[in-house]
C-alpha positions in Angstrom: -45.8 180.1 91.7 -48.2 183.3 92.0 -48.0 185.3 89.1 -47.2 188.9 89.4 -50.0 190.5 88.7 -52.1 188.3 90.9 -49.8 189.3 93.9 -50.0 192.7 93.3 -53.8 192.4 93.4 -53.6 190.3 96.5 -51.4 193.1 98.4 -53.9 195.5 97.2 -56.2 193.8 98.5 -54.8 193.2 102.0 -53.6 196.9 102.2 -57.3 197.8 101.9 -58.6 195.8 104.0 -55.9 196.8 106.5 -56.9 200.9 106.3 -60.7 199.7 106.7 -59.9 197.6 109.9 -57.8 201.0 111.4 -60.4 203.2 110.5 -62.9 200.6 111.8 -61.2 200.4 115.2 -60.4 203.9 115.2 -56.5 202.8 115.9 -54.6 206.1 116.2 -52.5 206.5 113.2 -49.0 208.2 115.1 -47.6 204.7 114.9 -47.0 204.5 111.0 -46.1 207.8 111.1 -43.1 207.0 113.0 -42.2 204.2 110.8 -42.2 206.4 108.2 -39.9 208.5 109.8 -37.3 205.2 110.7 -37.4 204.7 106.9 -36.0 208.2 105.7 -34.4 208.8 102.4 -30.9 208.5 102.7 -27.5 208.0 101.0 -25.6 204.6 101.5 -22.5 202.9 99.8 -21.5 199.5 99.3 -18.3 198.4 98.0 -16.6 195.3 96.5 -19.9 194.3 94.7 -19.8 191.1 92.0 -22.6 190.1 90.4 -23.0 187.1 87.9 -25.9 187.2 85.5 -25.6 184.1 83.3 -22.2 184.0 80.9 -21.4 187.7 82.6 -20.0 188.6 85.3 -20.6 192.4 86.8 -18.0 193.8 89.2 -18.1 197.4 90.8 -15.5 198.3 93.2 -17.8 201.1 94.8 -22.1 201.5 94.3 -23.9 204.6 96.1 -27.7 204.6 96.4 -28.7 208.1 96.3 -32.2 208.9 97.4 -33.2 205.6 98.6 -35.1 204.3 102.1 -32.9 200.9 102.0 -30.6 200.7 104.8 -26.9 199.3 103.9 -27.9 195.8 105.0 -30.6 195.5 102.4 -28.8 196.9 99.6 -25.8 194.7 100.1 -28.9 191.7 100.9 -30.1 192.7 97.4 -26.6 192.4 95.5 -25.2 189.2 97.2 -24.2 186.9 94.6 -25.2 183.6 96.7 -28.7 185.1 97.3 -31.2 182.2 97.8 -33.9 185.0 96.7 -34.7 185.0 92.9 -33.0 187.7 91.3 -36.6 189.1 90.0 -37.7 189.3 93.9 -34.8 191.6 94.5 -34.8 193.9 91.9 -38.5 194.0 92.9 -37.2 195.6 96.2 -34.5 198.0 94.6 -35.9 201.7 94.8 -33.5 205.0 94.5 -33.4 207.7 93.1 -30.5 207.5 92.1 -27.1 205.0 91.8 -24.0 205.5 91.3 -20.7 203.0 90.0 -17.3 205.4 89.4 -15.7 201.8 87.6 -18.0 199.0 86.6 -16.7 196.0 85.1 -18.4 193.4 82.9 -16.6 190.1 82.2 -17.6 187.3 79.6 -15.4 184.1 79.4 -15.6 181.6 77.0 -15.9 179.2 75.1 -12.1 178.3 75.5 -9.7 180.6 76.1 -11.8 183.3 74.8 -12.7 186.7 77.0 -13.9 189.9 76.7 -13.9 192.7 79.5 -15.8 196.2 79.5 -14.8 198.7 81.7 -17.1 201.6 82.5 -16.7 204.7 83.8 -18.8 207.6 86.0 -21.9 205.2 85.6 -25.1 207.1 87.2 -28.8 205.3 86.5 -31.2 207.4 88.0 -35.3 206.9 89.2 -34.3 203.1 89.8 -38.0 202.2 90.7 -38.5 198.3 91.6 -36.5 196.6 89.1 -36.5 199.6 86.4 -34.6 202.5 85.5 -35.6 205.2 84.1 -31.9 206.8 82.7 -28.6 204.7 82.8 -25.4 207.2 81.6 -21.8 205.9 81.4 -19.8 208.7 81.0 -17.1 206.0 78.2 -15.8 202.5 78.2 -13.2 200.5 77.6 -13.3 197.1 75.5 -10.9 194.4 75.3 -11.8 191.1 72.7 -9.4 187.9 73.1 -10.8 185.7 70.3 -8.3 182.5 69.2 -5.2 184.1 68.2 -6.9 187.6 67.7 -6.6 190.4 69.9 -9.0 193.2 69.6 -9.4 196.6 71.7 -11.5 199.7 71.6 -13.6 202.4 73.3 -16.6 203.8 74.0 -18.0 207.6 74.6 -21.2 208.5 76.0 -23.3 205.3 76.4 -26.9 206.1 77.2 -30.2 204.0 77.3 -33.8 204.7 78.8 -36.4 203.0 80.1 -34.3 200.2 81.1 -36.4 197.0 82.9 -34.1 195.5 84.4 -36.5 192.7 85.5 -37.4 191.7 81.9 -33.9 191.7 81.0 -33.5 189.0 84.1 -36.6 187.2 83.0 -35.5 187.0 79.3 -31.8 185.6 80.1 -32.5 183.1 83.0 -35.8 182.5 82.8 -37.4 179.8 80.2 -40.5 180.5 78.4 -42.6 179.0 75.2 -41.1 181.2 72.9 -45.0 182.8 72.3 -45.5 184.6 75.0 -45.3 188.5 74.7 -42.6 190.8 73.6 -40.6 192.1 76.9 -39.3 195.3 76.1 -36.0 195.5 77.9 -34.7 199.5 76.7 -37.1 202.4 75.5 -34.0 204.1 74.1 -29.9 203.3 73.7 -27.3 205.5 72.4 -23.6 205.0 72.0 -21.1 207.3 70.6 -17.4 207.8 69.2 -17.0 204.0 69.3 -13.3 202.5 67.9 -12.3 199.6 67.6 -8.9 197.4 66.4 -7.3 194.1 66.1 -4.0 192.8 66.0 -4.6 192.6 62.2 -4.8 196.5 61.5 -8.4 196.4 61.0 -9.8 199.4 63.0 -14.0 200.3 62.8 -15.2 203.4 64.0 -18.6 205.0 64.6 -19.4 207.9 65.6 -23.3 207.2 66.7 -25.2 204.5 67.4 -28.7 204.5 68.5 -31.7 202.3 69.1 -35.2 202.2 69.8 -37.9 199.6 71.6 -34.8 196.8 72.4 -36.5 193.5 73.4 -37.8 190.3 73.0 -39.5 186.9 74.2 -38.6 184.5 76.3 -37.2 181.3 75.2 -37.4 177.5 76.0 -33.7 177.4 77.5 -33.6 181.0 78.5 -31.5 183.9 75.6 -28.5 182.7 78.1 -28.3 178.9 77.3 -29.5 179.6 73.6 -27.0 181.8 73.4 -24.4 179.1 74.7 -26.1 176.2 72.5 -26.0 178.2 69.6 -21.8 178.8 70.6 -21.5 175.6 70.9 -22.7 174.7 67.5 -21.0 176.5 65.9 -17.5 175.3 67.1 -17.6 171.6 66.5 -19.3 168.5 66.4 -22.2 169.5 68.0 -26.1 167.6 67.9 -27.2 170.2 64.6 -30.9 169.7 66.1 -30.4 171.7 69.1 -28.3 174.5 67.7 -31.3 174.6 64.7 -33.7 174.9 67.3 -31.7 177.5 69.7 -30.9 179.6 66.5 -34.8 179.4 66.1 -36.3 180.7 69.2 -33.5 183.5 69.2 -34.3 185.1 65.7 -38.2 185.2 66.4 -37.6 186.1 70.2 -35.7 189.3 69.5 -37.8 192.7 69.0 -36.3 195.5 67.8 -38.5 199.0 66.6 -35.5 200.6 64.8 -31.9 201.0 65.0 -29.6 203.9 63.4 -25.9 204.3 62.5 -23.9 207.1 61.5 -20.1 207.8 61.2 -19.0 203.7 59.8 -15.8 203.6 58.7 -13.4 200.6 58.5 -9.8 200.9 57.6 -7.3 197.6 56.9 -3.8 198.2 56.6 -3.8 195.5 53.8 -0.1 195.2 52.5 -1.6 195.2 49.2 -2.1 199.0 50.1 -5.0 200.6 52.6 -7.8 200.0 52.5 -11.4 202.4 53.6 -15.1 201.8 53.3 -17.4 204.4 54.8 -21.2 204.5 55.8 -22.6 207.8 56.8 -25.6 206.6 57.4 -27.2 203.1 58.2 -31.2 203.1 59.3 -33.1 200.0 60.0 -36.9 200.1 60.8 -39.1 196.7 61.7 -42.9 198.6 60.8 -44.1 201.8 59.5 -43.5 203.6 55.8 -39.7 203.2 56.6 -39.6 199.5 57.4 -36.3 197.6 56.0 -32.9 198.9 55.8 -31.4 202.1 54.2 -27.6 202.6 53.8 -26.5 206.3 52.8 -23.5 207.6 51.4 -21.0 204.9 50.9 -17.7 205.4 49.8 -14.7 202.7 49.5 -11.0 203.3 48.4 -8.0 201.0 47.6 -5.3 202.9 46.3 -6.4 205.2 43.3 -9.3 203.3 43.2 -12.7 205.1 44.7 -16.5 204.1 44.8 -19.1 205.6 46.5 -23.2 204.8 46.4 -25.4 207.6 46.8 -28.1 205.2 48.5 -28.7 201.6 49.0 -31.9 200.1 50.2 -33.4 196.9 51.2 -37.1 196.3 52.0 -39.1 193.2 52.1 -36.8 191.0 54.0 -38.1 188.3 56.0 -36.3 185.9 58.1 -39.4 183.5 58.0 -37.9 180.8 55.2 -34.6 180.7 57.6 -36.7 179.8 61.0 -38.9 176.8 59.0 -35.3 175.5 57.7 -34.4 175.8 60.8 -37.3 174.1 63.1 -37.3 171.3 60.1 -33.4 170.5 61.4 -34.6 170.4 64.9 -36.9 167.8 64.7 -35.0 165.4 62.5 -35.1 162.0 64.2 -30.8 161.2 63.8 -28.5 163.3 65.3 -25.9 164.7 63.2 -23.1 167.3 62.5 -22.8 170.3 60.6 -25.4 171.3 57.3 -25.3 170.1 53.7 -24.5 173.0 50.8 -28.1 171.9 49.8 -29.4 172.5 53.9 -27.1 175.8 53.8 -29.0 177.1 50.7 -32.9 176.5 52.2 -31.8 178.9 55.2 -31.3 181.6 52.7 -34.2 184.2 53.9 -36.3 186.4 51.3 -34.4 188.8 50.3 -37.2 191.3 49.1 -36.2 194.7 47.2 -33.1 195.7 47.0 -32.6 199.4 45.1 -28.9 201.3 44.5 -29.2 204.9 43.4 -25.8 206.5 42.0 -23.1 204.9 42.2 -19.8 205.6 40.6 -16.1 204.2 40.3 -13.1 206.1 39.9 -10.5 203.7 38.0 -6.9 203.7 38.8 -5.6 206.0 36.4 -2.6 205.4 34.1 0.1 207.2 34.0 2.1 207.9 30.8 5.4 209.9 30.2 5.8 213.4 28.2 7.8 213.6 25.4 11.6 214.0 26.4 12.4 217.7 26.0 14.0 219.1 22.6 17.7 217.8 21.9 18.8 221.5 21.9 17.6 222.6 25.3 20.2 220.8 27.2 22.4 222.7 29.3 25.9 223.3 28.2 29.0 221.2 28.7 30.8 221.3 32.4 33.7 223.7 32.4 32.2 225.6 28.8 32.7 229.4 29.4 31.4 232.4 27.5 32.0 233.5 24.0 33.7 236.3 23.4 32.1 236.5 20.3 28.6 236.7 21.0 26.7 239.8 21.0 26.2 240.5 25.0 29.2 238.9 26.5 30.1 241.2 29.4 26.5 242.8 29.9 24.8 241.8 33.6 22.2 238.7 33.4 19.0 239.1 32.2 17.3 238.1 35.6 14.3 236.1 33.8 16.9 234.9 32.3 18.5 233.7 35.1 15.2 232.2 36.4 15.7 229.6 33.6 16.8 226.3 35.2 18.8 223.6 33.2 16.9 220.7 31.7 18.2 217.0 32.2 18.1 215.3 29.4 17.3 212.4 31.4 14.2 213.9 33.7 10.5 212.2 32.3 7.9 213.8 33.7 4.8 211.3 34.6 1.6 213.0 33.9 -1.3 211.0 34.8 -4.2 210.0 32.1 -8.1 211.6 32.4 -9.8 209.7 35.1 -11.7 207.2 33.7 -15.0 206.2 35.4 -18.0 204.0 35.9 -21.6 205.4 36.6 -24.8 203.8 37.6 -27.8 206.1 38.1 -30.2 203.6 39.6 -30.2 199.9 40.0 -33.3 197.4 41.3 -32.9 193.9 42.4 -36.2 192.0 43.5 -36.4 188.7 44.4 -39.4 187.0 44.8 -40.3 184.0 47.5 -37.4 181.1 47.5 -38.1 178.0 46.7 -36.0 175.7 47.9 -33.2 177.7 48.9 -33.9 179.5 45.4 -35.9 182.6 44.8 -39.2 181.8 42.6 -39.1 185.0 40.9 -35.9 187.5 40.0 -35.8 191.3 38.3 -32.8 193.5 37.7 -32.9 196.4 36.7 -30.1 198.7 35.8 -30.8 202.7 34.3 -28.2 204.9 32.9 -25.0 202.5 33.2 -21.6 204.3 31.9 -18.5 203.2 31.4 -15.7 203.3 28.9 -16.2 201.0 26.2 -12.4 199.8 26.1 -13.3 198.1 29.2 -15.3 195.5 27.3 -12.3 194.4 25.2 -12.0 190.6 24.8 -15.9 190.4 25.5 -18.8 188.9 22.1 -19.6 191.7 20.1 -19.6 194.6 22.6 -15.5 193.8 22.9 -15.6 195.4 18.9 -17.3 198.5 20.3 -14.3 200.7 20.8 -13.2 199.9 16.4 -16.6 201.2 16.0 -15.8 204.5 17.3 -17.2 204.4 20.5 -15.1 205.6 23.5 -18.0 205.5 26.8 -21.0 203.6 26.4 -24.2 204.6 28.3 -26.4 201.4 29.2 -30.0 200.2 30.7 -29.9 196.3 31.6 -33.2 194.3 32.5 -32.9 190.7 33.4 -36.4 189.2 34.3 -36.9 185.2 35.3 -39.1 183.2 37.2 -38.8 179.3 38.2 -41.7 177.1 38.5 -40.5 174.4 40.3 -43.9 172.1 39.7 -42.9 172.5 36.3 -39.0 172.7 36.5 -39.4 175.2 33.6 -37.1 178.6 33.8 -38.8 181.3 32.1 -36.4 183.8 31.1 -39.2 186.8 30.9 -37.3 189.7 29.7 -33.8 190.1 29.2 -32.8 193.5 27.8 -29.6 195.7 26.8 -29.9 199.1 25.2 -27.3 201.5 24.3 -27.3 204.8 23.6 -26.6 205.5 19.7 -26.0 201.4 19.7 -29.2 200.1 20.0 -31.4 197.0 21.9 -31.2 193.8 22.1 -34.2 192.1 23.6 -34.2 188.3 24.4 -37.1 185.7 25.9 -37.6 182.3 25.8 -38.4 179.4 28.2 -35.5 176.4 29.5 -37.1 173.3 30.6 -35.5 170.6 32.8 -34.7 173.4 35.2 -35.0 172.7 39.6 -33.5 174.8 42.5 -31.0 172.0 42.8 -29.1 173.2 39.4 -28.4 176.4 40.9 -26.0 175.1 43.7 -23.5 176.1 41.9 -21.5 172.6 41.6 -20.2 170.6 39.5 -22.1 168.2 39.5 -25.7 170.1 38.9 -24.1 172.3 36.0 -23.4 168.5 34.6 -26.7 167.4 35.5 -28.0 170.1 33.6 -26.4 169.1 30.4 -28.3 166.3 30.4 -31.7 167.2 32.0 -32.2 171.0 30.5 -33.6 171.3 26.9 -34.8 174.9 24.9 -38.6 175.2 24.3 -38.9 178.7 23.0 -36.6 181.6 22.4 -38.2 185.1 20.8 -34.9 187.3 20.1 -35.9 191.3 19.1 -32.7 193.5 17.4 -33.1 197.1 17.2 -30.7 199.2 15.8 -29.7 202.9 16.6 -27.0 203.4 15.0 -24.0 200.7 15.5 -24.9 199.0 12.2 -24.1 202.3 10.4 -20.8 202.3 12.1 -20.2 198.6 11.8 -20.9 199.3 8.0 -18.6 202.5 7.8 -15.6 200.6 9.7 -15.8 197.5 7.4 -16.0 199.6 4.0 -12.7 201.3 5.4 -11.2 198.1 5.7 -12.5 196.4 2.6 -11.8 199.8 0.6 -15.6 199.6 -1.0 -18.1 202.3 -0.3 -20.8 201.6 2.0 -23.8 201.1 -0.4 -21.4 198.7 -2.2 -20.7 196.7 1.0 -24.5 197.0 2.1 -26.0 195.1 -1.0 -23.1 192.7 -0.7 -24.1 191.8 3.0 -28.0 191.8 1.5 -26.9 189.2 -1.0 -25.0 186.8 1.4 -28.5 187.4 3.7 -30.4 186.1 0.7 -28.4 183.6 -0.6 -25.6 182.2 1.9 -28.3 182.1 5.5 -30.4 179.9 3.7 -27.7 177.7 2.2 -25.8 177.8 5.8 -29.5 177.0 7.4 -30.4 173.7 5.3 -32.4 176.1 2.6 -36.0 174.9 4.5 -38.9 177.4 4.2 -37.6 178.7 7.9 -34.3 179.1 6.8 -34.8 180.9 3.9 -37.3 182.9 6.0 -34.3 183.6 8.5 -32.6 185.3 5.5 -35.1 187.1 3.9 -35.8 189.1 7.5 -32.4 189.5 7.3 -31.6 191.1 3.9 -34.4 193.5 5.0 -32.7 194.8 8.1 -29.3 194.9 6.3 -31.1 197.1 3.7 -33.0 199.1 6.2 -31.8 198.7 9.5 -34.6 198.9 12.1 -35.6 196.2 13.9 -35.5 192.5 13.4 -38.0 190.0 15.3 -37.1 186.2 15.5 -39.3 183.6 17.1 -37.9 179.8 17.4 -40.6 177.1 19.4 -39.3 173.4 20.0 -42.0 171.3 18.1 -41.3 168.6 20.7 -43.3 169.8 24.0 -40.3 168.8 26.1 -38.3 170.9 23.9 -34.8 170.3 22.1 -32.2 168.7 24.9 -28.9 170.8 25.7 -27.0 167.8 25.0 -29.1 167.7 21.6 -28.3 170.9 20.7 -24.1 170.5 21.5 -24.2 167.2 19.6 -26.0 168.6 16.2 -24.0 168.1 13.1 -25.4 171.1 11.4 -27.5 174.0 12.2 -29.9 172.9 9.5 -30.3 169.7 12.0 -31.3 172.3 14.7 -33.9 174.1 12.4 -35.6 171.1 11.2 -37.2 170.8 15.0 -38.1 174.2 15.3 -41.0 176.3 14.1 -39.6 179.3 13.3 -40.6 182.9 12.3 -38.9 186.2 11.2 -39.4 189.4 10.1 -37.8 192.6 9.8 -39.1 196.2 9.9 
């Protein structure tokens, strides 16, 4: 096969030589201008056109070329579906300025009894220049989804893309290639608007705009139409896993795409549980630039009385890179086989990146509570009880605000619903760093100004007491920071930190040993495995108070009727004393309870620092099967201090 470019050339060249050789002879030149004339620009229409490209087939009851020097014969030539001539030859040959499909129809069927038609409307694509189009309108759509035992419908507005190559498009889906070969861009530009869509389940999605930018890709070793089909096919049964890891492969690096934006998302569920409504207004994904990753704008989501909505939500750093290596591993496995492991499932996971959340908040359902039944005395009299003749008044005309009154049941409660109660989170950062494994090497969260009620805590260690404390909402920051060498299969918990405002901080560290990827499957199995196989080797543990001890103090003299300086010196006498007895009374434990009678007596901040003196550390199953915690202590080094 002559490549395109070199045919090109060689017409070039021939057309040259050509115009030299008339000029040469001095051929008189009347002849091609009357060729010329033969070929004017014209209008023609075909009708009854079907077209299968692949999975799809195109139908269009009526097609005008507008602007065009093809006769009828070589359009319809150009769209016969049992053409001998490559499709790429034809669309080589297709040049208008315009074309024109009042009702095009595109038809996919399969796998099973699965189908989906599209039905467009007023379809115009105009400057159709061998193979491309510059503009393609449709003025709406229609869409109809048969999926198993679902049923789905919708429609489309205004669909518009630009810079459509229709001859890369043909290339990419029919045409194999080594996966490396340059990125075909198939659409400058797409837009689509007012989109809806529903299901026999009463789940409807709407959007109001949908646009994209540089739409493309590279072509693949079976052609984006039989990867496509492989991948289908994988996904339905007992399929060979090697050729669906290997299709899924060449897809996710073939496709190219420069940015994509979404506004207008809502989905709505009828849910008999009560409605349902999550909203996007905006959804912006870039591949390169200052804006690459994925941004997500105003999101709101409502069940009932209960509301959320996110402010912003952000994702950068993604990369699909850890998914394709899982994935080209699979496809050269020597056995066939079916389906992937839990442990197969969690090395696809890709990295993950950045992920950043910027104000959210939660409206609670609120609770409703009844007023107090009206006064016994301002029920209305007894049926068929007339005036007193007695009473001063009897016989004068009816006060008219007076008359406005109206009776009171005694019965009537009236349902008044509680303050809203609410959840806030001013700005939240997850980062994860390269997986291992299936399992990110590194993690960080980081949560700033978390509020939420403090009742809601009830049941929970220490914070559950909170609310006896006198504290009603509770304004938090949260950082959790790990990493996992797996070399080592050591877990180092780097930073783990809560901090409360008027409560204080609590600030935790240590390192776990024993610790793989394979323990964080999530089964039972691994979290038996790590029983046996995980052991402590340090732990440093920082207390800071800002003012909850002074509470916890206040509340507990209430309760024991003693004044607070009376309780405190009690609790600095059991520090003293009862920790070191409770410890095994060794140098560390009464160490332990010095620090500790310090901070009881001035509350500030209290430092603890524990290493295993075993380099392995002190076993999990060690530590559960201790008879004391003196037993514990006795293979530690420990240190504290307070202040």
């Amino acid at each position: 096969m002559i490549h395109p470019k070199a045919c090109f050339r060689l017409r070039s060249a021939l057309a040259a030589a050509g115009a030299m050789a008339l000029l040469g002879l001095g051929v008189p030149l009347a002849p091609v201008a009357a060729q010329e004339g033969a070929a004017a620009v014209q209008d023609i229409t075909v009708t009854d056109v079907v077209l299968p490209l692949g999975g799809t087939l195109l139908k269009a009851p009526k097609l005008t070329a507008s602007g065009t020097r093809l006769s009828k014969e070589d359009l319809a030539g150009i769209l016969r579906p049992d053409s001998s001539v490559p499709w790429e030859t034809r669309l080589a040959q297709l040049d208008a300025g315009s074309l024109t499909v009042p009702v095009l129809t595109s038809e996919n069927v399969g796998p099973g009894e699965n189908r989906q038609v599209v039905t467009y409307r007023d379809v115009v694509a105009r400057d159709v220049r061998g193979g491309r189009v510059g503009e393609l309108i449709a003025a709406g759509a229609t869409i109809s989804v048969v999926a198993g035992a679902n049923r789905s419908s919708g429609t489309y507005g205004q669909v518009r893309a630009t810079d459509l190559d229709l001859a890369a498009l043909n290339r990419l889906y029919t045409l194999p290639g080594d996966g490396k070969g340059p990125v075909q861009r198939v659409y400058g530009t797409v837009q689509v608007s007012d989109v809806t869509y529903s299901d026999a389940r009463g789940t409807t999605v709407k959007i109001a705009r949908l646009s994209g930018r540089d739409l493309g890709g590279r072509q693949v070793p079976d052609g984006w139409n039989g990867a496509f089909e492989i991948v289908a096919a994988g996904l339905q049964g007992a399929h060979d896993r090697r050729a669906f890891a290997g299709a899924a492969a060449d897809l996710i690096e073939a496709t190219a795409l420069g940015s994509l934006e979404m506004q207008g998302l809502s989905v709505s569920d009828s849910d008999p549980r009560g409605p349902v409504l999550f909203e996007i207004g905006r959804v912006g994904y870039a591949s390169a630039g200052s804006d690459a990753g994925t941004v997500l704008q105003d999101l709101a989501f409502s069940r009932g009385s209960l509301r959320a909505h996110i402010g912003r939500l952000a994702l950068a750093g993604t990369s699909l890179a850890p998914t394709v290596a899982a994935l080209r591993g699979i496809a050269v496995e020597p056995g066939a086989e079916a389906g992937l492991s839990d442990v197969e499932m969690r090395r696809l996971a890709p990295t993950l990146g950045n992920l950043t959340l910027n104000e959210l908040s939660i409206d609670l359902p609120s609770e409703v509570a009844p007023d107090p039944a009206p006064p016994r005395d301002a029920r209305a009299p007894a049926r068929g009880a007339g005036p007193d003749a007695n009473r001063p008044g009897v016989g004068k005309a009816a006060d008219p605000k007076v008359a406005d009154l109206k009776a009171v049941d005694p019965l009537a409660v009236t349902v008044s619903p509680r303050p809203a109660r609410q959840i806030g989170l001013r700005n939240a950062v997850l980062a994860f760093g390269p997986p291992s494994d299936g399992v990110p090497s590194t993690s960080r969260l980081s949560l700033s100004g978390l509020s939420l009620p403090a009742d809601l805590l009830a049941g929970a260690p220490i914070l559950g007491m909170l609310p006896i404390y006198g504290y009603r909402d509770l304004d938090l920051d949260v950082v959790a920071d790990a990493s996992l060498d797996e070399k080592a299969r050591d877990l180092s918990l780097r930073e783990i930190t809560v901090t409360g405002r008027d409560i204080g901080t609590v600030r935790l560290s240590g390192t776990l040993g024993g610790i793989g990827p394979e323990l964080f499957s999530g089964s039972l199995p691994a979290a038996t495995m790590l029983m046996f196989s995980g052991s402590a080797k340090t732990l440093d543990l920082t207390v800071e108070n800002a003012g909850l001890f002074e509470r916890f103090l206040t509340a507990q003299s209430k309760d024991m009727s003693l004044k607070p300086d009376e309780l405190r010196k009690e609790y600095v006498t059991a520090s003293l004393l009862g920790v070191p007895i409770i410890l095994g009374n060794s140098a560390a434990a009464k160490g332990i309870g010095a620090a500790m009678g310090q901070f009881v007596m001035k509350p500030g901040k209290l430092v603890v620092h524990a290493k295993a003196k075993e380099p392995a550390g002190i076993g999990f199953i060690d530590l559960g099967a201790a008879r004391s915690p003196a037993a514990v202590l006795d293979r530690l080094e420990v240190e504290a201090k307070a202040n």
